[in-house]
N, C-alpha and C positions, 0 to 999 in steps of 0.2 A: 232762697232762705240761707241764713248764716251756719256754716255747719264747722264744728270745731275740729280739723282733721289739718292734716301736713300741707304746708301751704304750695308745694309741687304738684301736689294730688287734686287739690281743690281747683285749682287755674285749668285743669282739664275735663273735673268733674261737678264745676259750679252748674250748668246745664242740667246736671242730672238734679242737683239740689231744687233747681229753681222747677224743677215738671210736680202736677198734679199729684201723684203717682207719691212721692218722696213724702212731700208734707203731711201725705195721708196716714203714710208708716212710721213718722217722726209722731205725730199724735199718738199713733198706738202703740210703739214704744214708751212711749213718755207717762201713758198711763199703765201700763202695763207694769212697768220698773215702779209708780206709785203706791199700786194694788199687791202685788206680789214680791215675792224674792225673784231676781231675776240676775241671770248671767252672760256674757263679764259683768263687773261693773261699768256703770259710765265711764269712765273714762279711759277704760281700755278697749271700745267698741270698736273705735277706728285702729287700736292699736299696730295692725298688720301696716295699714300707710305708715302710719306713723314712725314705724321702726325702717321702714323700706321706700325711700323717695322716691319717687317715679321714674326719672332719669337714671336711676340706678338700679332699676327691676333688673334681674339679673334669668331669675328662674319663679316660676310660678308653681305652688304645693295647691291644689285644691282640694277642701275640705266641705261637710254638707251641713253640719251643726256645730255650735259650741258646748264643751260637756256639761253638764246640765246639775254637775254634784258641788258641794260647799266647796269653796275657791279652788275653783281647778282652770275653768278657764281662765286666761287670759287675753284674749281677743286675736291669739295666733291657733290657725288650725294644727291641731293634733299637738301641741302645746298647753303647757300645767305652770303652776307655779312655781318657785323652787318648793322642794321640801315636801310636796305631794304626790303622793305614791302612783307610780307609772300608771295609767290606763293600760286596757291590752292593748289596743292598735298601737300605742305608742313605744310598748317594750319591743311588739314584733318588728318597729322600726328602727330600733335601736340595736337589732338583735342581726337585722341584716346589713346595716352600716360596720356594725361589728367587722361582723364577715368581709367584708366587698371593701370597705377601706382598712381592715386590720386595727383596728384603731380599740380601744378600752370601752368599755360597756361605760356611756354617761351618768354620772351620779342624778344631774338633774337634768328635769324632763323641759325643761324651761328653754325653749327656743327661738329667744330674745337674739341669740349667737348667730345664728342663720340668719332672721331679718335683717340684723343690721349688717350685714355681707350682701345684699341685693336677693333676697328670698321673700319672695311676697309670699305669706302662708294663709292664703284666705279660705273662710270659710263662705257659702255660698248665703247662709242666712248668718247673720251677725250678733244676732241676741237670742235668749232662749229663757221661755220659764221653769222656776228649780225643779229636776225632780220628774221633768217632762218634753221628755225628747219630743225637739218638731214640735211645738207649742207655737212658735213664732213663723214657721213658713209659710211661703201665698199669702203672705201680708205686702209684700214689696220688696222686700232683700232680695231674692234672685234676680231681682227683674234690676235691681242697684247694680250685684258682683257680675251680673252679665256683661254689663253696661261697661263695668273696670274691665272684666277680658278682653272683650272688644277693643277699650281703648288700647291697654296695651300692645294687644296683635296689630293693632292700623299704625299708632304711633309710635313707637321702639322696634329695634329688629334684632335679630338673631335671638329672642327668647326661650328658653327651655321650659316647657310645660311637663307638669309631671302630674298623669292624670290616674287616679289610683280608684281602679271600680268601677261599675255601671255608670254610677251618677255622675262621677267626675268625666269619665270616659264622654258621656253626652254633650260635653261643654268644647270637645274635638270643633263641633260646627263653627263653633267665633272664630276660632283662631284661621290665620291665612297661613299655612303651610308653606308656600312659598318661600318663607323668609325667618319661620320660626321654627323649632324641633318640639317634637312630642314624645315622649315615652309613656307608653301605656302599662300597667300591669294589673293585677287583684291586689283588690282592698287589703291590708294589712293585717283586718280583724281577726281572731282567730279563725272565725269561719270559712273567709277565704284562704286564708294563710294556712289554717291545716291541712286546707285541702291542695295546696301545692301549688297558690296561684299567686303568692308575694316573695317568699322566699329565693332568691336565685338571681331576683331582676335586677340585681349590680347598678340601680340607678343613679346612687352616688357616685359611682368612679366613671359611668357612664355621662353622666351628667358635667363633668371634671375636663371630663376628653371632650366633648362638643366646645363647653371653653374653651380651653386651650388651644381648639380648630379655631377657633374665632378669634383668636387673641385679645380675651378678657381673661380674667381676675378667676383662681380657682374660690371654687367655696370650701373653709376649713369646716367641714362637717364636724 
């Protein structure tokens, strides 16, 4: 099937479009987004390729939902619109970038700036209905963003994964090690992060140095 998304992305993931599997969850999206309020909008679903060409995956942020409140998503994980008031995971990310790159506390939470540097910020399910977290999962998204890590890991190399939390951390198994870098830590939420499991992990400047080993492109966080 015809799927509207970055046309570097598509050339690798037209196979996934054209399985069983896809069209089934394109249906149920499509009515789903008819019946209800649902978020992103269309046309920021695919947002994360879209801002982050394939060839230019730089580093991978994985995310499990999109936030599910009046325009907040955007179709980048742990990203907002301009103008909309920080979520907590996203201040405590902000709060350690602070820290670890010195750098001024972001006005907006809007992490268009990142994608389009080589940050693929995907979320594991893509759509969500308002109001209701995980309404749209075990529908086919996982079994889609698996499909994108995968490709990634087989086809680009030297990737930085930045897997944040149980859930993220389980997605370890796609990737080939050999050839890509992982850093692992606690979810950012306050839950984890009060408890002293996000704060500290310097993944920014961390992530900066593996570049620089490799001789790519820093990311201007």
């Amino acid at each position: 099937m015809n799927v509207n998304i970055d046309p570097s992305w598509k050339t690798h993931l037209q196979q996934e479009f054209d399985k069983p599997y896809f069209e089934k969850l394109t249906q149920f999206v499509k009515q789903e987004y008819r019946q209800h309020t649902c978020y992103p909008k269309g046309k920021h679903i695919f947002a994360a390729f879209d801002h982050c060409p394939f060839q230019e995956t730089k580093v991978v942020i994985i995310g499990q939902d999109p936030y599910h409140g009046p325009n907040q998503a955007n179709g980048l994980c742990f990203s907002v619109q301009d103008g909309i008031p920080h979520p907590p995971s996203l201040v405590n990310i902000f709060k350690e970038l602070k820290v670890d790159e010195e750098k001024p506390y972001p006005a907006s939470g809007n992490l268009e700036r990142w994608a389009d540097q080589g940050v693929l910020l995907l979320n594991a399910t893509l759509t969500v209905r308002a109001h209701q977290a995980g309404s749209h999962q075990n529908k086919g998204w996982e079994q889609f963003t698996d499909a994108v890590i995968k490709m990634v890991s087989s086809k680009l190399d030297g990737v930085v994964f930045l897997l944040w939390g149980g859930f993220a951390k389980k997605k370890s198994t796609l990737i080939d090690t050999s050839k890509h870098h992982i850093l692992t830590s606690g979810h950012p939420s306050p839950l984890s992060a009060n408890r002293g499991l996000w704060f500290g992990n310097q993944h920014f400047s961390k992530t900066n140095s593996l570049l620089a080993r490799m001789g790519k492109p820093l990311i201007s966080w």
